[in-house]
C-alpha positions, 0 to 999 in steps of 0.5 A: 744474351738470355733476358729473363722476366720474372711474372706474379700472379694472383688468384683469390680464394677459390679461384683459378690460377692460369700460368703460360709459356710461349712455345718452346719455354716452359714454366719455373716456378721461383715462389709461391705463397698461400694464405695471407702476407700482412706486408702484402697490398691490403686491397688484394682479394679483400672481403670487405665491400668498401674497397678494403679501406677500413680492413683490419690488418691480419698477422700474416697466415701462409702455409710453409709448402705452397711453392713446393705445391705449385712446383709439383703440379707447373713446374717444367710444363708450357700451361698448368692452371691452378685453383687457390683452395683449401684443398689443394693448400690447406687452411693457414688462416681464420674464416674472417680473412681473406686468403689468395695464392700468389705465384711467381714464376719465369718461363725458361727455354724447353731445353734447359730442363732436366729430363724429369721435368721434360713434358711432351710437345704441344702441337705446335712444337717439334720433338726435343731431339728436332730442336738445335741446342745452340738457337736461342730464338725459342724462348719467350722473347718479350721477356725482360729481367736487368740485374743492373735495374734493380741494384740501386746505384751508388751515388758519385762524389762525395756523400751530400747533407741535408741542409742544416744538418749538424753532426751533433744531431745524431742520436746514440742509443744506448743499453742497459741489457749487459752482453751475453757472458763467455766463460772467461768472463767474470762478474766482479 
């Protein structure tokens, strides 16, 4: 069975982005973001001294293209290297933040790629043709996804209560918005 790991990367304003893939697995790109996500760690290529402590939270600043930018240039090869610039991305944000490109990707075996993707073998690899369709051992092996780890487990047996906890503890919201109106509906 195929294990898949999903690896993230990134890279401060200005700096280069290395993606790579072990022979005979090339790159996928699942998303890439560039510019700045206010749900982000704080500390990621901050501009402040002080490690970030006393940074202001920013509204989040991405542009909507950088996984299809990332895709163009790594997707379907073995290395690619990218610089997170404004030229290559745009400039989403104000001068005062700090932006940085952050990638995710997996690396694939070769021969599941459409032909468009397909790059010619590095040295150390045979042609696509010399490659048996049904050995999975060319892929990247230290790779691990397991679905069932990141789906929390339902708990068995009955749901448990915080001690002290009284059903009449609950708290009903209410509204004073009255719903939106259909046209069978009348005001009277």
């Amino acid at each position: 069975m195929m294990r898949i790991e999903f690896r993230s990367r990134v890279a401060c304003e200005n700096d280069k982005l290395k993606l790579e893939c072990n022979p005979y697995s090339r790159i996928a790109i699942y998303g890439a973001i560039f510019g700045r996500s206010e749900e982000e760690n704080v500390a990621i290529c901050s501009k402040n001294p002080d490690g970030n402590r006393n940074e202001p939270k920013h509204p989040s600043c991405l542009v909507s293209y950088a996984t299809e930018t990332v895709m163009q240039i790594c997707h379907g090869r073995r290395r690619c290297e990218l610089i997170a610039d404004v030229g290559t991305f745009g400039k989403p944000c104000s001068d005062n933040i700090s932006m940085y490109l952050k990638v995710v990707y997996t690396c694939i075996p070769r021969k599941v790629l459409k032909d468009r993707f397909e790059t010619i073998p590095e040295p150390d690899e045979p042609q696509q043709s010399e490659l048996d369709f049904d050995d999975d051992d060319f892929y990247d092996e230290n790779q691990v996804y397991n679905i069932p780890e990141g789906i929390p487990q339902v708990p068995k047996g009955p749901p448990v209560l915080p001690i002290g906890f009284e059903f009449g503890d609950i708290i009903h919201h209410t509204s004073t918005l009255m719903p939106p109106l259909s046209q069978n509906d009348n005001l009277e």
